[in-house]
C-alpha positions in Angstrom: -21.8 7.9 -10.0 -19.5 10.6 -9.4 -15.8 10.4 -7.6 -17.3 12.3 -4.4 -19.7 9.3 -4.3 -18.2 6.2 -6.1 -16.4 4.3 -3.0 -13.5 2.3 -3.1 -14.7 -0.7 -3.2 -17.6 0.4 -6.0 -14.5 1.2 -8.4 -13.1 -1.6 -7.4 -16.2 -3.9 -8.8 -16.4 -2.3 -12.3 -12.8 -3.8 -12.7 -12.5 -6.3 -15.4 -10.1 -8.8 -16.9 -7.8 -11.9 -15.8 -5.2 -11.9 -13.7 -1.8 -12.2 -16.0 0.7 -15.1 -15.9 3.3 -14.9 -13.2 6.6 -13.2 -14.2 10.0 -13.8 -13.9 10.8 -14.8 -10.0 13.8 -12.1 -8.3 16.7 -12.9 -7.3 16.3 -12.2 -3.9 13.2 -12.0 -1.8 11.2 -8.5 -1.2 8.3 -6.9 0.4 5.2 -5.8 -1.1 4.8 -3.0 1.5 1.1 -2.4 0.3 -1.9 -4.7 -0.8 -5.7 -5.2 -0.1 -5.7 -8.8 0.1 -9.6 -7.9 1.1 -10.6 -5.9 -2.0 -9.0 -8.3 -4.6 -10.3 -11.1 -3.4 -13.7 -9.7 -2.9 -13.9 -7.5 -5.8 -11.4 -9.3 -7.9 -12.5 -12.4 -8.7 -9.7 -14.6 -6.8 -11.2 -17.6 -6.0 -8.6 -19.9 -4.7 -10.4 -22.8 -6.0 -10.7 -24.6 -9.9 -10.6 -21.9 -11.9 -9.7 -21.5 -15.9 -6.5 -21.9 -17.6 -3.7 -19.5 -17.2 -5.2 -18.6 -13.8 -2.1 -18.4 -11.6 -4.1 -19.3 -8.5 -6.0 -22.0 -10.1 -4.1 -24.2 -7.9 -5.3 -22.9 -4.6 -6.6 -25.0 -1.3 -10.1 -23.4 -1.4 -8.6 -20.2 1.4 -7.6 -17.8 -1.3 -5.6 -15.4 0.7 -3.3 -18.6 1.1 -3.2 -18.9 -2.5 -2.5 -15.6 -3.0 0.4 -15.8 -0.6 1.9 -19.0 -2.3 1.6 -17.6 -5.5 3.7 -14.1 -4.5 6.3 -16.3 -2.7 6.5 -18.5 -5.4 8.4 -15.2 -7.6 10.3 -13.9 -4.5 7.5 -11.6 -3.1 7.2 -13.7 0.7 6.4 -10.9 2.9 3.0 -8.7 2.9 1.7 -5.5 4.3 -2.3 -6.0 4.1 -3.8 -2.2 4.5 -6.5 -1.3 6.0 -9.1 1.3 4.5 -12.1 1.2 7.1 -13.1 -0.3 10.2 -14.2 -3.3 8.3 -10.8 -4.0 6.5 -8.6 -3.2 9.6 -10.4 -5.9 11.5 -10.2 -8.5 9.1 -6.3 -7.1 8.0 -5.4 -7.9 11.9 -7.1 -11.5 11.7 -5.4 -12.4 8.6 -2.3 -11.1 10.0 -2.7 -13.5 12.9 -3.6 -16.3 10.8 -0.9 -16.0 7.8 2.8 -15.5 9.2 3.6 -13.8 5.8 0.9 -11.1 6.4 1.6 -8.4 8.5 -1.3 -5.0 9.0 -2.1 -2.2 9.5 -5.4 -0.4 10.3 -7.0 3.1 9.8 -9.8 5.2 8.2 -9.0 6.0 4.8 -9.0 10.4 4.2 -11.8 9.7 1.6 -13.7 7.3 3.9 -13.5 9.7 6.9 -16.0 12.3 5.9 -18.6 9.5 5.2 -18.5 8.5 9.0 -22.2 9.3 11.2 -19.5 8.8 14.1 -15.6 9.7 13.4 -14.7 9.5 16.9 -16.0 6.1 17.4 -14.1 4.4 14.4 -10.9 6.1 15.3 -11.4 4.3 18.5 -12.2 1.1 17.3 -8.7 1.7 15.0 -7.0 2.5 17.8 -8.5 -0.8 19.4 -6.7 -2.6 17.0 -3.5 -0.7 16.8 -2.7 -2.4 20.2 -2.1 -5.6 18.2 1.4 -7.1 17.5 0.6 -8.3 14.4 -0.4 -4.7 13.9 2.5 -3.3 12.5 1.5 -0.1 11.1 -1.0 3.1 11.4 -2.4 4.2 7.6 -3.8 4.3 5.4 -4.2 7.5 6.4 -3.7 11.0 4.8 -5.3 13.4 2.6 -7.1 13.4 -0.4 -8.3 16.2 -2.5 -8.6 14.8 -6.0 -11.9 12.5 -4.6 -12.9 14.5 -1.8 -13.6 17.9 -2.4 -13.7 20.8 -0.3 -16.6 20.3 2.3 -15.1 16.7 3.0 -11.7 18.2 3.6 -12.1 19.6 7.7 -13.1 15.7 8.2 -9.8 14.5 6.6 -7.7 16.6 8.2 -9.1 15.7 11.6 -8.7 12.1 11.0 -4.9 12.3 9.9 -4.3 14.6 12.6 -5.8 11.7 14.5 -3.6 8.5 13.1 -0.6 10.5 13.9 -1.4 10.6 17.3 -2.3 6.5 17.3 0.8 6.1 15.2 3.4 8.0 18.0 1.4 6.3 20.8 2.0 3.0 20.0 5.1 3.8 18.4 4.6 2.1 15.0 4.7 3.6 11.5 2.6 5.9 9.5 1.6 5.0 6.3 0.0 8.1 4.1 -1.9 8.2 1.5 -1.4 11.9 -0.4 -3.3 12.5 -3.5 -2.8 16.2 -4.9 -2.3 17.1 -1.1 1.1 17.6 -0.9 1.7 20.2 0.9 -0.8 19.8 2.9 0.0 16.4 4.0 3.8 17.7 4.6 1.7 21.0 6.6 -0.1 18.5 9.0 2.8 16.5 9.5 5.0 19.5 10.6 2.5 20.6 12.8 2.0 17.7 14.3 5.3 16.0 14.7 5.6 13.0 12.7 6.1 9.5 14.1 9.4 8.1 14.1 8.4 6.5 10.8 6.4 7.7 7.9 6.1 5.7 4.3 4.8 7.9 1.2 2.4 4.9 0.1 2.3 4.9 -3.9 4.8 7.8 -3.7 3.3 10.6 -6.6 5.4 13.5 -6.4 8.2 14.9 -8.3 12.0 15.0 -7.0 11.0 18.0 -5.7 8.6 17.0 -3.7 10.8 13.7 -2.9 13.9 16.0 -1.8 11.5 17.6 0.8 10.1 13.8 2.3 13.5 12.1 2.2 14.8 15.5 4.4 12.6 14.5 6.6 13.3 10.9 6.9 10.4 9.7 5.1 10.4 6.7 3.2 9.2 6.2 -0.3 7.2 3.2 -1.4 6.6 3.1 -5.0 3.7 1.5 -6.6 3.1 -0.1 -10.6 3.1 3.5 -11.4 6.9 3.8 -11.8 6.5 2.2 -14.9 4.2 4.0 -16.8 5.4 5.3 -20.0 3.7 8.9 -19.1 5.8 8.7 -15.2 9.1 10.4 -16.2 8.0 13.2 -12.9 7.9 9.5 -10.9 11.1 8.0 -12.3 13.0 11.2 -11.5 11.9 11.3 -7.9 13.1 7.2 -7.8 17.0 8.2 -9.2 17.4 10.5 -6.1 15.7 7.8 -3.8 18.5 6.2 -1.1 18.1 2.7 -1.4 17.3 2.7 2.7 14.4 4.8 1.9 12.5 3.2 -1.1 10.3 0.5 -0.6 8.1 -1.1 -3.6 4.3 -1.9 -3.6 1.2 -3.3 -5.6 -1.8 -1.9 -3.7 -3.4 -4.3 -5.6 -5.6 -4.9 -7.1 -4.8 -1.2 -8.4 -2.3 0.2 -10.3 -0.8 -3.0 -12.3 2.3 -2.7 -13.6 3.6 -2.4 -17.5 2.6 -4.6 -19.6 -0.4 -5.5 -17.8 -1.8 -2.4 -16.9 -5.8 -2.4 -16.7 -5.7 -6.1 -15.4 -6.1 -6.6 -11.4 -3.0 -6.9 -9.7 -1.1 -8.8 -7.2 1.8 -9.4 -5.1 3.3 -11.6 -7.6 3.3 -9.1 -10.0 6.0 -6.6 -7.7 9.2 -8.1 -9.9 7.6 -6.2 -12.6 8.0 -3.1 -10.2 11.7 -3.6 -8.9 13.2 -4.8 -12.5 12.0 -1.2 -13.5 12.8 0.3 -10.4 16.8 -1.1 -11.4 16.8 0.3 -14.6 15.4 3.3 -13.4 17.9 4.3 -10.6 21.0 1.9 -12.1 20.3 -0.2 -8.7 22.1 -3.9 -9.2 18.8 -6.2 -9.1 20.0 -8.4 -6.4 21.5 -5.4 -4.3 18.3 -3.6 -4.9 16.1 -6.6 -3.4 18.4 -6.8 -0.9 17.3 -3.2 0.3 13.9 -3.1 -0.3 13.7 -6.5 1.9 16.4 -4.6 4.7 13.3 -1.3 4.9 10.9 -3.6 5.1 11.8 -5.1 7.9 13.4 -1.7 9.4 9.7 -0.3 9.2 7.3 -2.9 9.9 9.5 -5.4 11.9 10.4 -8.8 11.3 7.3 -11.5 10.1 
């Protein structure tokens, strides 16, 4: 199936392997400002329940988004953004959110998911439905995509980003943007429009370049497993000129697992990974450095 075609959660099913042991718990508690509790639990293979040895949420009550939750907070990770990707995903993101005081959402159409829609206008009013939500705290993902949607998709995209910014200055809450070879694009629409108050870079992929131009603009940087890839010295570059009251730190697991587990679904608990190479990275002091990611957090989404 090709990458036009192949959906999200379809890539997300051909994923194989256990998740790895838990690592070394922080020092200080942080945010994992991006997950898909939905898609790793569905596509994933998190059961909650019995399950074999070595699996860290073997312990679970049987609700596996609760196991999920105890495992993260058991390594200093107690606080999580659940995305949504679809109409679907923000729905059950906002009752999640309402169930789990650790879990706070956000909703939106994913770019690559937008020119799929029969009906665009209707699921951007259904997400705008749910934007009303407190336990909403966020509008995205939202964004552009040109690396899996190609050019007869893109008019679609751009419509529905255009679209989230409005729902995101409306309600007054944060944008959270997906940009995958779209940067200047993304940075196009956003000067165009006007951006929110707030806008986080989700899995930030750009260079320092690129970085200079979103932290001018007050944008805040959330970086993913990425950061440690042997092959990310563009990444790590962009991280050293970071402010620490601009950087956040992400999974969007089950996707993009940290070194040394990379190729294995991810999870929350697997962030200390992330900020341990995030402190070598920029010279932060680990505790000061958990510190901060926990302060933006809470800065951008509000307090659980």
């Amino acid at each position: 199936m090709s990458d036009q075609t192949e959906s999200r959660r379809q890539r997300a099913a051909r994923r194989a392997g256990e998740f790895p042991s838990p690592p070394e718990p922080l020092p200080r508690t942080v945010i994992d400002s991006h997950t898909h509790l939905d898609i790793t639990v569905a596509e994933a293979g998190v059961t909650g329940g019995p399950a074999g040895a070595g699996d860290p949420f073997a312990a679970g009550s049987g609700d596996p988004v609760a196991a999920m939750i105890e495992v993260a907070a058991g390594v200093g990770v107690d606080r999580l953004v659940q995305v949504g990707v679809d109409v679907a995903s923000s729905r059950w993101g906002a009752e999640v959110a309402r169930q789990h005081r650790a879990v706070v959402a956000t909703v939106a159409l994913h770019p690559n998911e937008a020119p799929r829609l029969a009906d665009l206008d209707e699921a951007l009013r259904q997400i705008e439905a749910l934007a009303a939500e407190e336990r909403v705290r966020g509008i995205g993902e939202t964004g552009m995509d040109f690396f899996r949607t190609g050019d007869e998709g893109r008019a679609a995209q751009e419509l529905s980003f255009r679209a989230h910014i409005a729902i995101a200055k409306r309600y007054g809450k944060p944008l959270v943007i997906h940009d995958r070879d779209a940067h200047a694009d993304v940075l196009r629409v956003l000067d165009e429009e006007g951006a929110p108050q707030t806008v986080v870079l989700h899995c930030f992929s750009g260079d320092a370049e690129f970085a200079t131009e979103c932290l001018r603009r007050g944008y805040v940087l959330s970086f993913a497993g990425t950061v440690t890839f042997a092959s990310a010295h563009a990444l790590r570059a962009a991280a050293r000129i970071t402010p620490l009251d601009q950087l956040l730190v992400e999974t969007d697991a089950p996707y993009l697992t940290p070194t040394p587990h990379r190729g294995r679904p991810n999870g929350s608990y697997l962030i200390p990974l992330t900020v341990r190479s995030l402190a070598e990275t920029t010279g932060a002091d680990l505790t000061e450095l958990c510190t901060a990611i926990s302060a933006t957090g809470e800065r951008v989404f509000g307090p659980w």
